[in-house]
C-alpha positions as CSV (number, residue, x, y, z in Angstrom):
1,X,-80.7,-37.7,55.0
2,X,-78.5,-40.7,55.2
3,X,-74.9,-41.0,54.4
4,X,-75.0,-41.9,50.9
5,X,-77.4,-39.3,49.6
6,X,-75.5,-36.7,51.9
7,X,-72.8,-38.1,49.4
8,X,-74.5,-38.1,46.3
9,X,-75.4,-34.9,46.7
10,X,-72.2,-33.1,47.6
11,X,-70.3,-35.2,44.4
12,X,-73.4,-33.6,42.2
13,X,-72.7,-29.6,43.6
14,X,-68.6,-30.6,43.1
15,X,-69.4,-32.0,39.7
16,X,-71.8,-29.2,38.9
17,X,-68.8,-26.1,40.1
18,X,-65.8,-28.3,38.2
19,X,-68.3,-28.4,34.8
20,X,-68.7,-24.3,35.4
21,X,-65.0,-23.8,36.1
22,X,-63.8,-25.6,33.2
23,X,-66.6,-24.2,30.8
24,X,-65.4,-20.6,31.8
25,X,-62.2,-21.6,31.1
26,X,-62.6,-22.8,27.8
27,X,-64.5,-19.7,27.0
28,X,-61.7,-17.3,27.9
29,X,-59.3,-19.8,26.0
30,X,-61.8,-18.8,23.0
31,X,-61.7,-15.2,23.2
32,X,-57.9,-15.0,24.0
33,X,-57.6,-17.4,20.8
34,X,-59.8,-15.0,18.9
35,X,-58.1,-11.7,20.0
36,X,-54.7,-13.4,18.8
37,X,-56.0,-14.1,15.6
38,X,-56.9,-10.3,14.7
39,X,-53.5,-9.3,15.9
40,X,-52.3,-11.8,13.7
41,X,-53.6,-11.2,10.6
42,X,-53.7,-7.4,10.7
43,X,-49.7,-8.0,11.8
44,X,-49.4,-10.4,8.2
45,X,-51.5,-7.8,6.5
46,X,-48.8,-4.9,7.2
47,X,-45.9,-7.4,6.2
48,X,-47.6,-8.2,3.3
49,X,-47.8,-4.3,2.3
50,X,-44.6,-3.6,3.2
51,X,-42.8,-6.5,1.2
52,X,-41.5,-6.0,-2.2
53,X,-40.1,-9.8,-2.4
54,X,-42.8,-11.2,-4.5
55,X,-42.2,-14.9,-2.9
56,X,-42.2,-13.4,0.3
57,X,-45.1,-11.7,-0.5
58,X,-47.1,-14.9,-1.7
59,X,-45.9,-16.6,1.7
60,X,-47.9,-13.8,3.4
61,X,-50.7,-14.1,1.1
62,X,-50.5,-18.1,2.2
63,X,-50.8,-17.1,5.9
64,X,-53.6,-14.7,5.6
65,X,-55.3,-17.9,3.6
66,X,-55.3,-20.0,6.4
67,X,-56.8,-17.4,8.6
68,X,-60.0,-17.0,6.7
69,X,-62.5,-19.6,6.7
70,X,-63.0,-19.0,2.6
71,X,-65.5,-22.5,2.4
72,X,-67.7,-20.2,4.9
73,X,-67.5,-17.2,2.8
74,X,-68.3,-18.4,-0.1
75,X,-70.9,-20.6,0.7
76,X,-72.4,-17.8,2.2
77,X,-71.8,-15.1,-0.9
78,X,-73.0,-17.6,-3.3
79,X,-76.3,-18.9,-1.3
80,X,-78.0,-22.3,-2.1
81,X,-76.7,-22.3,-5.1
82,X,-73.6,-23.0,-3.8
83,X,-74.5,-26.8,-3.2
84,X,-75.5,-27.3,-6.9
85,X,-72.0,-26.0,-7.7
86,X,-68.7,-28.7,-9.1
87,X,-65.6,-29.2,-6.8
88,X,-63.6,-27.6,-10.0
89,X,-65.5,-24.9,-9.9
90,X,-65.7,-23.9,-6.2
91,X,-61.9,-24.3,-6.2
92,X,-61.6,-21.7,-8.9
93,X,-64.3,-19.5,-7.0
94,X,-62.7,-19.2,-3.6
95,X,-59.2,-18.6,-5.6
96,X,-60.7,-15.5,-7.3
97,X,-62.6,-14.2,-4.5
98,X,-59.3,-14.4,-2.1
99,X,-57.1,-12.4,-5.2
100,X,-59.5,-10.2,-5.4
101,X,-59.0,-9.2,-1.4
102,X,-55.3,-9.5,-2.2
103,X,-55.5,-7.2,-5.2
104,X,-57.7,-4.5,-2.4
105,X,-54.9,-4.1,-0.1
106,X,-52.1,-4.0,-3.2
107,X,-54.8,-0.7,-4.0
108,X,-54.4,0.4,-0.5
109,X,-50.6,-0.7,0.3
110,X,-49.9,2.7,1.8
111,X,-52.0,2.8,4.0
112,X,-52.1,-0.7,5.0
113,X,-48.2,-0.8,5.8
114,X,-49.3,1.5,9.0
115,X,-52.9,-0.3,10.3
116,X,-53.7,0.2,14.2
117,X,-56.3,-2.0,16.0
118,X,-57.7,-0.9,19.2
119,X,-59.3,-3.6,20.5
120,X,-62.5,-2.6,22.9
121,X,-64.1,-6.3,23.7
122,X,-64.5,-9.9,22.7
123,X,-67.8,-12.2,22.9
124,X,-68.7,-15.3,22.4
125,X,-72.1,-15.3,20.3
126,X,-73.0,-18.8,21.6
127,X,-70.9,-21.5,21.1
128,X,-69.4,-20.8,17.7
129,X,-68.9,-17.6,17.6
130,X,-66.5,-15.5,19.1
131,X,-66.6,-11.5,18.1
132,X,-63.9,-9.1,18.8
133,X,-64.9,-5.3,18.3
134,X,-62.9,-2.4,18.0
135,X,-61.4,0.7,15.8
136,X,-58.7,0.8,13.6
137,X,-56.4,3.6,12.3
138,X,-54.6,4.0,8.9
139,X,-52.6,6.9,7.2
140,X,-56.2,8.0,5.6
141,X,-58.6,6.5,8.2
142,X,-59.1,7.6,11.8
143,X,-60.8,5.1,14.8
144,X,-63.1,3.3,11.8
145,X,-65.4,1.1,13.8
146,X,-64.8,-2.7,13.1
147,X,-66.3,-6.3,14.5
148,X,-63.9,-9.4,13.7
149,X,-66.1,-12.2,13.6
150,X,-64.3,-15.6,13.9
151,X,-65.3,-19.5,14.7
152,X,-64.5,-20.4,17.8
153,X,-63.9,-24.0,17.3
154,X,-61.6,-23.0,14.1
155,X,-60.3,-20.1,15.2
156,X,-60.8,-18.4,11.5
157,X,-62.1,-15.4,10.3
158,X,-65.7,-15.5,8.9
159,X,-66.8,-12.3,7.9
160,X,-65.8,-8.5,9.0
161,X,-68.3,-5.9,9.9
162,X,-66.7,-2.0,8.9
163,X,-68.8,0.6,10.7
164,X,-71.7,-2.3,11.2
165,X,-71.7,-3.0,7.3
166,X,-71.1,-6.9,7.0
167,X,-68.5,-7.4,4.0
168,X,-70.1,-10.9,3.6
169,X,-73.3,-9.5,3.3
170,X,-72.6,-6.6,1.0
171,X,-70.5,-9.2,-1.6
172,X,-74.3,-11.6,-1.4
173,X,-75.9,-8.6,-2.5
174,X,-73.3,-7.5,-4.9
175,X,-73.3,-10.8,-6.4
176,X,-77.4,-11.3,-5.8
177,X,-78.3,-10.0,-9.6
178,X,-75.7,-12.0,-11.8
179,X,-76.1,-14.9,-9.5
180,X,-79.7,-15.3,-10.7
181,X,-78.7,-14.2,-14.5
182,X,-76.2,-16.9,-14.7
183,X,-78.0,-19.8,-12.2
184,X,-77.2,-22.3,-15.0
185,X,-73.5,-21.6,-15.8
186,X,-71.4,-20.7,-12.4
187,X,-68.8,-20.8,-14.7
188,X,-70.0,-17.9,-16.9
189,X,-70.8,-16.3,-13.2
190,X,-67.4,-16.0,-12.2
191,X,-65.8,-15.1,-15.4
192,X,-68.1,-11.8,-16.0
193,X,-67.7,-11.3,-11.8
194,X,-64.5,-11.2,-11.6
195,X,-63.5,-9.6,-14.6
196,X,-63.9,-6.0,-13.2
């Protein structure tokens, strides 16, 4: 072997082992990002319980906002038919759909002022995902078995698996009948929807 591919081929391996090291890191930058974000929004979540300013308490709503990725979860929910729907009324959609998580915890303030997490591991699904797992505990609830599931690039929340039942899933389903009742007025879909 002469002295340039002896060269060549050492740069490659050193190229190769710098590509690996800074992959890895990136991927633990991922799940430490991830683990953060759980903490941080089941931390907002007990501040929002415990508040009884009601501007403080839309500040906290505000925050959990921008930790969901609501585009995702609606588009999901809704299907294909999300693509035929207006700007107007996606806006409105995603509006109700986050109230209507807002008005679940004001149901469950109690025991939402006092939510544990226990984390038990993060993993990156591919490149996108990232899921932490673990249990939580409440006044009423004891080591419930939960999956965060987040977007790695965004850092956001994308859907939340409660004792492997996917919340995203369940709404699609929920939703499934009156979707296809309604597939020529969205509007009229979200008005009988969210009017229980």
């Amino acid at each position: 072997m002469n002295k340039m591919n002896l060269k060549n081929y050492w740069i490659s391996k050193l190229i190769i082992i710098l590509g690996v090291f800074f992959l890895n890191s990136a991927n633990a930058d991922n799940k430490i990002n991830a683990s953060q974000q759980v903490s941080n929004f089941l931390n907002t979540i007990k501040e929002f319980a415990s508040e009884k300013d009601s501007l403080i308490k839309i500040k906290r709503s505000d925050q959990l906002l921008d930790m969901v990725d609501l585009e995702f979860m609606s588009k999901v929910t809704v299907g294909k038919q999300w693509k035929t729907v207006d700007d107007s009324e996606k806006i409105i959609f995603k509006r109700k759909l986050f109230n209507k998580f807002i008005q679940f915890i004001d149901l469950h303030l109690e025991d939402f002022k006092e939510i544990k997490f226990q984390e038990k591991s993060i993993k990156l699904r591919g490149q996108k995902l990232v899921y932490v797992t673990g249990s939580i505990d409440t006044k009423k609830i004891k080591k419930l078995d939960i999956t965060w599931k987040l977007s790695s690039k965004e850092n956001k929340i994308l859907d939340v698996e409660i004792e492997k039942i996917s919340l995203i899933k369940t709404q699609k389903l929920e939703m499934r009948p009156l979707l296809k009742k309604n597939k020529n007025n969205f509007s009229q879909f979200i008005e009988i929807y969210f009017s229980n």
